[in-house]
Steps between C-alpha positions, in 0.01 A plus 500: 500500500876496493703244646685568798745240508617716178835692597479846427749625223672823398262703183825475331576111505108471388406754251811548209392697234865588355643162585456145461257403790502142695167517715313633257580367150221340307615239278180526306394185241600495157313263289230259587734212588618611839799674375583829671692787341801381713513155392447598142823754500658229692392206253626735219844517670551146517495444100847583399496720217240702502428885577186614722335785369257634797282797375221690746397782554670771704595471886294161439729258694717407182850564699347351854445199367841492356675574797241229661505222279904496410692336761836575284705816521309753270727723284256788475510725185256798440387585144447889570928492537575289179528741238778330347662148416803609750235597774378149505841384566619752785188435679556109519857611581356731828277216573788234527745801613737420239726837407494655151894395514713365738922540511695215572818353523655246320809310564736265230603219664574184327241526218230575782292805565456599819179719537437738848278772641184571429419270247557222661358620776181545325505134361345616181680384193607823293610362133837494366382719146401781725781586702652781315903523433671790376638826685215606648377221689804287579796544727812308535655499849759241487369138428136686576267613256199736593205455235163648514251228418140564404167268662381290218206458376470118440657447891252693661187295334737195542508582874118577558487182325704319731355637774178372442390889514148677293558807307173720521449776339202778611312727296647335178313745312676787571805340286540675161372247206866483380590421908222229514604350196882447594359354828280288355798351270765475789222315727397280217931409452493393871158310622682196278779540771236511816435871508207568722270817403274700604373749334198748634297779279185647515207402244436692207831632456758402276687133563459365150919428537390218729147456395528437137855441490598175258770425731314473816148352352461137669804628772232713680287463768230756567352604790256736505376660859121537485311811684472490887113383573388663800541219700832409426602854631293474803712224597728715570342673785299181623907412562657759609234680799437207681897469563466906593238437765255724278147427404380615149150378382460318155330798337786726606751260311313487214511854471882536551480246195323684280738815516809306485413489127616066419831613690668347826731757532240762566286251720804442727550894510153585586509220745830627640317831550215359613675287775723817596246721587276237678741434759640878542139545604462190708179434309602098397106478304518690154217759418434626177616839587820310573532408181478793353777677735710167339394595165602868512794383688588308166442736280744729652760290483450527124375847447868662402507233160140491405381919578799608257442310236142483548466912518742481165243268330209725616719791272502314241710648180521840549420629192100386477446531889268834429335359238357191645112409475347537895255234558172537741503271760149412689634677799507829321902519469659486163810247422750530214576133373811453660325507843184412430743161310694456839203543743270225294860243544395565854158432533342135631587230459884526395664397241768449361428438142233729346371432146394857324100372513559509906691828518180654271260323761657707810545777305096450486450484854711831538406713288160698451189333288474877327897506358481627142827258456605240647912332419569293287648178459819735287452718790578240728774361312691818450452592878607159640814557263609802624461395846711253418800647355465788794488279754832264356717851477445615796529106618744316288533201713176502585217291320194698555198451205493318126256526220459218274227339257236806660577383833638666770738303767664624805820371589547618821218401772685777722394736223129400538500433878619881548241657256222297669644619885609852457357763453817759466521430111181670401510826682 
C-alpha cells in the first residue's frame, strides 16, 4: 500500500539515470563492519597522502558515489581526453578556469612590482620563470611593461591544494601507458603536499601505473565496487514509486533487476520509463505488459550506438564472411558463429562474465543434437576476438567485450541489456 502522507514528486527529481540522484541513491554496504561505500571513499579522504583507486565495472555507480561521497570541490578529469602529459594539465587548467596565458602589466616603482589585470584577478599565482621576455611577448609603454605570462604547473596543484579541492580522474584507462605513467609520477610528487586523488577505471584493463607502481605501493587505497545483487538494485524502485504515487509489485522489481545487468544507471532508466508511461496512461499499478512498453522504451533510447556496431560485428571481417561454417539450430534455422556467439551472450540468466565451458554449454542448448560439428573452444576464441576489435573501431570510446584466460567478459551491461531486449539486431 503506498503512503499517502507521501508528497508526490516530479519522474525527474526521482528517477536520474544520467545524473547524480538524491531520492534514490543507495549507499549500499561495503564490508562486514558497517562501513558503506560512502564512508569508505570518505575514510580514504581523510588520510593525507594517499590516492583512491576505485575500479567497477561499467555504468556501475563508480562516478555517483564520487560525486556523493566528496563534499569538496571535485576537479573532474576524463581519461578518454588525456592523450598526452600537456592534456592532463589544460584540463585541470579548464577545470579551475585558469587561461593558457594571461598579459599583464607591470609597473617600476621604487624597487616594487606592481602586477594588474587578469592575473590578479584570477588570484592564481603564475611563476616568475614562466613569464616570457623578449620582443615578442613584452611591450614597453612608458614606465609599463606588457608580458605574457604562462599558468604554472606547480601553482595550479598548489591551489587545489589550498583549496582543500579532490582531483578525480574518470575512465583512467583510456590514458595512453606513457600518459598513466607521467600521472602516476606527478600524483605521487604531490600526495606528500596534501594532494587528494581519485582515480576511477574499469577492471581488467590496464592500471598497472597505479597498481603496481613502486612509488604508490603502501600510498594506495583500493576500493573495489562489487556487482549489484538484485536486491540492492531493487532498492531503487522500492524508493523511488512510492514518492511517484505508483504501485509496482515485488516480482515486477525483481524483474527490472535482472535486466539492468549489476547496473544502476540502467535500473534508474528503465524505472524512468517505467514511471513515464504509467502516469501518461493514468494507470498508477504496474502490469507486466507495462514493463515491457518501459523496456522497449529503453532500448530505443540506445538503439542508434548498439544496432551499428552490433550489425558491424554480425559482418564480421569481410574477407571470410562467405566462408563461414552454418550451424543447425533445434528450431530448424542455421546460425554462423558470430550470431549464433551473440545470441547465446543473450540467453538466461545474464551474465556478464562467461568462461568458454559456459559459452559451449549454450551453444548446446542451441544448436541441433544431429550437428556433424560443433565450435570449438579456438572457434570461440577467434570469434570473440574479432568481435572485439570490430566492435572498438567502429566504437573507440566505447568499452564493449574482452577475452582473457578463455573467458569472455562484457564491459558494458548496456551492451548485454540491448541484445537481451531487442530484437532489431538479428534480422
Amino acid at each position: 500500500m503506498l503512503d499517502k502522507n507521501i508528497k508526490i514528486q516530479q519522474i525527474g527529481d526521482v528517477f536520474q539515470p544520467n545524473a547524480v540522484p538524491n531520492h534514490t541513491y543507495i549507499d549500499r554496504s561495503f564490508d562486514e563492519y558497517g562501513d558503506t561505500y560512502t564512508e569508505q571513499l570518505q575514510k580514504a579522504l581523510m588520510n593525507p597522502g594517499t590516492l583512491i583507486a576505485i575500479t567497477g565495472a561499467s555504468k556501475s555507480g563508480k562516478t555517483v558515489l564520487c560525486h556523493k561521497a566528496v563534499r569538496n570541490q571535485i576537479i573532474d578529469l576524463s581519461g578518454s581526453q588525456l592523450q598526452s602529459r600537456d592534456d592532463f594539465w589544460k584540463q585541470i587548467g579548464e577545470q579551475l578556469e585558469i587561461p593558457e596565458e594571461v598579459q599583464i602589466k607591470t609597473s617600476h616603482t621604487e624597487n616594487a612590482i606592481e602586477k594588474t589585470g587578469i592575473a590578479g584577478e584570477l588570484k592564481i599565482p603564475f611563476a616568475k620563470f614562466n613569464i616570457s621576455t623578449g620582443n615578442d611577448s613584452s611591450n614597453a609603454e612608458g614606465n609599463e611593461v606588457s608580458q605574457k605570462v604562462l599558468r604554472s604547473h606547480d601553482s595550479m596543484i598548489k591551489h587545489i591544494i589550498a583549496h582543500d579541492m579532490v582531483l578525480v580522474i574518470d575512465d583512467f584507462h583510456y590514458a595512453p601507458e606513457e600518459t598513466q605513467l607521467y600521472i602516476a609520477r606527478t600524483i605521487k610528487t604531490y600526495l606528500i603536499s596534501g594532494l587528494k586523488v581519485i582515480i576511477l577505471s574499469l577492471p581488467h584493463r590496464a592500471d598497472d601505473a597505479i597498481r603496481l607502481n613502486p612509488d604508490l605501493i603502501g600510498r594506495t587505497s583500493f576500493i573495489e565496487i562489487a556487482s549489484w545483487s538484485i536486491d540492492e538494485l531493487k532498492e531503487i524502485g522500492q524508493k523511488g514509486f512510492p514518492l511517484l504515487g505508483i504501485e509496482v509489485a515485488d516480482n515486477i522489481l525483481t524483474r527490472i533487476a535482472i535486466e539492468s545487468i549489476c547496473s544502476p544507471q540502467l535500473m534508474q532508466d528503465i524505472c524512468f520509463n517505467l514511471a513515464y508511461y504509467s502516469q501518461k496512461t493514468n494507470c498508477l499499478t504496474v502490469t507486466e505488459e507495462d514493463v515491457d512498453i518501459a523496456l522497449k522504451q529503453t532500448v530505443a533510447k540506445h538503439k542508434q550506438v548498439y544496432s551499428h556496431i552490433l550489425k558491424a560485428a554480425l559482418e564480421g571481417p569481410a574477407h571470410g564472411k562467405n566462408k563461414r561454417t552454418r550451424y543447425l539450430l533445434k528450431d530448424g534455422s542455421f546460425m554462423d558463429i558470430y550470431m549464433l556467439l551473440l545470441v547465446s551472450i543473450s540467453t538466461n540468466p545474464p551474465e556478464l562474465s562467461l568462461p568458454v565451458q559456459e559459452i559451449q554449454e549454450r551453444f548446446t542448448d542451441l544448436l541441433a543434437d544431429d550437428n556433424p560439428k560443433k565450435p570449438r573452444p579456438i572457434d570461440i576464441s577467434n570469434t570473440v576476438k574479432n568481435i572485439k576489435n570490430i566492435m572498438k573501431e567502429r566504437a573507440k570510446n566505447l568499452d564493449t567485450i574482452d577475452w582473457k584466460a578463455k573467458t569472455l567478459y562484457i564491459l558494458d551491461s548496456f551492451l548485454l541489456f540491448y541484445l537481451r531486449c531487442s530484437d532489431d539486431w538479428k534480422k
